[in-house]
N, C-alpha and C positions, 0 to 999 in steps of 0.2 A: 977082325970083326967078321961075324957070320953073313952072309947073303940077306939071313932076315933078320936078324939087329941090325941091317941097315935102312931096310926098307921101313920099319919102323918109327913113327913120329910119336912123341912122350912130349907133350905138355906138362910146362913145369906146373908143379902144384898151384904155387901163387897165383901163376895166370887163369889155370883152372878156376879158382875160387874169385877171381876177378871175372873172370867172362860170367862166371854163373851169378857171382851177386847182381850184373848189368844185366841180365837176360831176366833176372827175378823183378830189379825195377819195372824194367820196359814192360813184362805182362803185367804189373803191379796199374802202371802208368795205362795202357792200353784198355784194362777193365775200368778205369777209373773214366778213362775218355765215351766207353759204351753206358755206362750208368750214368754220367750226365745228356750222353747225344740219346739216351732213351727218357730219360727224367725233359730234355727238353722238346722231343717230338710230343711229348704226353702234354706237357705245357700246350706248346702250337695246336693240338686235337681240341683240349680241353677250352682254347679260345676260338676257336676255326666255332665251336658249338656256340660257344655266349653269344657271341659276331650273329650269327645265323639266325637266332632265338631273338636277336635286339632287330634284326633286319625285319624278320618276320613281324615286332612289333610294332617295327615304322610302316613298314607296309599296308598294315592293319589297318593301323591309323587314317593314314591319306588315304587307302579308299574309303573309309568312312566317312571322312571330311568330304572327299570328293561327291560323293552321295547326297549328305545333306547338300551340298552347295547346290547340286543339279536339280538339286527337290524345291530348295530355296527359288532355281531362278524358274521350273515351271508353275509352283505357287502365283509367283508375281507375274508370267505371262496370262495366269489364270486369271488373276486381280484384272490385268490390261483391260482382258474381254468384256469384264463388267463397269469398268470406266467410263460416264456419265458424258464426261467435258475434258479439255484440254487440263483443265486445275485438278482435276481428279487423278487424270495420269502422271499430271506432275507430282501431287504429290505421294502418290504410288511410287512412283520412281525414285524419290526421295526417301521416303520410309525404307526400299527397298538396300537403297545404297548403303545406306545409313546400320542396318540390320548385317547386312554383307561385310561390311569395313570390321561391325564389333565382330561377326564371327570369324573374318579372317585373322584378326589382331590374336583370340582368342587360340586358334587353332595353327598358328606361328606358335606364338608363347608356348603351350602343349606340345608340338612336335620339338620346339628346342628343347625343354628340358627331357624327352624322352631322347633325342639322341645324345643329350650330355648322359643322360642317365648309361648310355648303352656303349658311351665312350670311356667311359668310367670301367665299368663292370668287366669289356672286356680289356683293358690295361690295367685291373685290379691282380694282384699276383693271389695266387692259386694257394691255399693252405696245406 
């Protein structure tokens, strides 16, 4: 045998066609892994947005709530000023509470369903 038919390596055919079918999977397999890990960053983007957009609606929300309520309670220290008698403040204060309780009750109940709404939408899967 020659100097260089010996230096020579010759993969037999079969393994040839063995390695290459397994190298054809693995890219096969590896495009398949980047087309989901991109299909699910696009998922995470597309919720990171809803999340952000429901935040911003909570947000909204209670400062507005917060608003009326500060408005509510200088109304009624306006009411105090012009308070007559102790029975008058009383029942100022009363009316006042009274008016506070239904608007908090109300502005609960509203801020829950907007954050189920906004827990929903973004755990809703994406079309």
């Amino acid at each position: 045998m020659s100097e260089v038919g010996r230096d020579r390596f010759e993969i037999p055919k079969e393994m040839r066609s063995m390695a290459e079918a397994s190298l054809d999977q693995a890219r096969k397999a590896f495009e398949k892994f980047l087309a989901s890990a991109q299909q699910t960053a696009g998922s995470i983007e597309e919720r990171g947005a809803t999340v952000r957009a429901g935040a911003k609606d909570i947000t909204g929300t209670a400062i507005s709530y917060a608003e009326k309520n500060v408005q509510a309670s200088l109304d009624f220290a306006q009411s105090l000023l012009h308070a007559k008698d102790l029975s008058d403040v009383m029942r100022l204060h009363s009316e006042y509470v009274q008016a506070q309780m239904r608007a908090l009750a109300e502005q609960a109940s509203e801020m829950g369903q907007i954050v189920s709404r906004v827990a929903i939408d973004a755990t809703k899967p994406k079309s």
